[in-house]
C-alpha positions in Angstrom: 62.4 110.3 92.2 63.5 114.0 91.1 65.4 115.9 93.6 62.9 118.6 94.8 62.0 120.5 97.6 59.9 117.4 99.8 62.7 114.5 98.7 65.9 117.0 99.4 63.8 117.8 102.9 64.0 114.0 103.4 67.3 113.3 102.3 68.9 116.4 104.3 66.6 115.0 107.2 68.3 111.7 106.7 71.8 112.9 106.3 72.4 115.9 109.2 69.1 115.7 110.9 69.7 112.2 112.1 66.6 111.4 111.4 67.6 107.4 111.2 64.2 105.8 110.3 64.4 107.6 107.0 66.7 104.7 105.7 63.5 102.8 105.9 61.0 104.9 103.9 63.9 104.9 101.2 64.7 101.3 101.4 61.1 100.5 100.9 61.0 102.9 97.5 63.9 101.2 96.1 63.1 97.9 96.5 60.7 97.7 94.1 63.9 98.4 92.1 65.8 95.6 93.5 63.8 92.6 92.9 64.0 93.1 89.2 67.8 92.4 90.0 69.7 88.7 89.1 70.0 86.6 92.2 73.6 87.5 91.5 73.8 90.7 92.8 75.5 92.5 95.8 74.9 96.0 97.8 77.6 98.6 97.6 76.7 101.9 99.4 78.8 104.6 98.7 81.4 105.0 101.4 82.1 108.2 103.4 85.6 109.5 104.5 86.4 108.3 108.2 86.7 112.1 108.8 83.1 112.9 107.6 81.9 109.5 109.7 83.4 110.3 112.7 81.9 113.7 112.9 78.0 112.5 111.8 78.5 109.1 113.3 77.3 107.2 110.3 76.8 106.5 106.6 73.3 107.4 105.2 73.9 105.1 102.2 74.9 102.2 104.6 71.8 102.7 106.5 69.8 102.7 103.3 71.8 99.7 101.8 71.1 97.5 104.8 67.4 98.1 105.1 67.2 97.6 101.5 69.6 94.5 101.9 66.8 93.4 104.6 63.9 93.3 102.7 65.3 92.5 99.0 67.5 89.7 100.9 70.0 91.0 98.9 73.4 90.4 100.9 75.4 93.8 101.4 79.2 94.4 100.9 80.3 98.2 102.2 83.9 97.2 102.7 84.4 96.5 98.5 85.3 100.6 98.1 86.3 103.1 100.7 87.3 107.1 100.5 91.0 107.4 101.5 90.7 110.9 100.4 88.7 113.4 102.3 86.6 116.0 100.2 85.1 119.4 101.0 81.1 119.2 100.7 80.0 119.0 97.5 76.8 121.7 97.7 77.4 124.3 95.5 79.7 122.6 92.8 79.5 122.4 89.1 79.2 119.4 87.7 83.4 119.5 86.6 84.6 120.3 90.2 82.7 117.3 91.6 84.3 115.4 88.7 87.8 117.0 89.7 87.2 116.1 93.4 85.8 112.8 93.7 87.8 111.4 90.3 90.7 110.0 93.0 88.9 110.0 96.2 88.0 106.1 95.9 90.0 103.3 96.3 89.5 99.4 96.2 90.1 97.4 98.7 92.5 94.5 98.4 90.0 91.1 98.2 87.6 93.4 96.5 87.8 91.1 93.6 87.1 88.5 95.5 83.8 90.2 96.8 82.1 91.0 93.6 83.6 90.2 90.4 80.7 88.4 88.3 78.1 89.9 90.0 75.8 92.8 89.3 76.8 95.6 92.3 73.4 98.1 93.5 75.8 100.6 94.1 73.7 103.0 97.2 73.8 106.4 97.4 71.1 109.2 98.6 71.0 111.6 96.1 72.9 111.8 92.6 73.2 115.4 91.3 76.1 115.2 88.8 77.1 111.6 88.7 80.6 112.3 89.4 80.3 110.0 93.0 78.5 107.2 91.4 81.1 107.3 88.2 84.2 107.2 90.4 82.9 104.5 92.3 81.4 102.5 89.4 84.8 102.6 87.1 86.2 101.1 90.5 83.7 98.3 91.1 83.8 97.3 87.4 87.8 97.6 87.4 87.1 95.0 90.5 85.1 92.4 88.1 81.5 93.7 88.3 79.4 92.3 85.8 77.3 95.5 86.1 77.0 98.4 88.1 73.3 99.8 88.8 73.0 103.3 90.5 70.3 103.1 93.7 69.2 106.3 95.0 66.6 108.2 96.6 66.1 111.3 94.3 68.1 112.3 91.0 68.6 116.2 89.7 67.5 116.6 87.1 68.6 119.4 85.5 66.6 122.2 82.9 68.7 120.7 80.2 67.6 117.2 80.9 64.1 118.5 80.4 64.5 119.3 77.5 
């Protein structure tokens, strides 16, 4: 959906209001999404820094990816990628800083191979503004062997140019 006032108030909810049960109202609106997906597929979310997870105490794209893993029956992977660089928030940034901060941020894990190449990876994430996040990631799952690599999220900016 496009990021606007009522979906960034239930992302930001999600994400520092700990408002939990969110997962499940976004979960439910992506898997419509999902079961148009091969039977080879695989659930990603996008990983936080163990910095930024100690001090919220969890991964919004985790939750999200395992409710959406429940009821696609979709099997989830979150140990595929993980963030071995932290990152400042990325609020306020233009579309080339995000690029120029998350570019190396990302690394794969050792038997990510293993994990997903062949398959199509629903790579999890709440909110896509630039698409520097879900490239980074994606140019590491398909280095890993991923068939395909589809972008899940709750809401997408879109931006005046978009619009044409």
């Amino acid at each position: 959906m496009r990021y606007d006032d009522q979906s960034a108030l239930i992302a930001m909810r999600l994400k520092y209001g700990t408002r939990l049960g969110l997962a499940i109202l976004i979960a439910e609106h992506l898997q419509k999404f999902a079961a148009e997906c091969s039977e080879n597929s695989v659930i990603v979310p996008v990983p936080l820094h163990r910095s930024r997870l100690w001090l919220r105490g969890f991964n919004q794209s985790v939750l999200i990816g395992r409710e959406l893993s429940r009821s696609a029956g979709i099997g989830m992977n979150h140990d595929v990628i993980f963030r071995h660089k932290p990152t400042p928030l990325l609020r306020g940034m233009s579309g080339t800083q995000r690029r120029k901060t998350v570019d190396t941020a990302f690394a794969l894990r050792a038997d990510a191979r293993l994990a997903i190449a062949g398959k199509s990876v629903l790579l999890v994430d709440d909110v896509y503004t630039s698409g520097s996040t879900s490239n980074a990631c994606a140019r590491l799952l398909k280095k890993a062997g991923a068939e395909q690599v589809l972008v899940f999220c709750w809401a997408r900016v879109i931006s005046d140019f978009e619009n044409g």
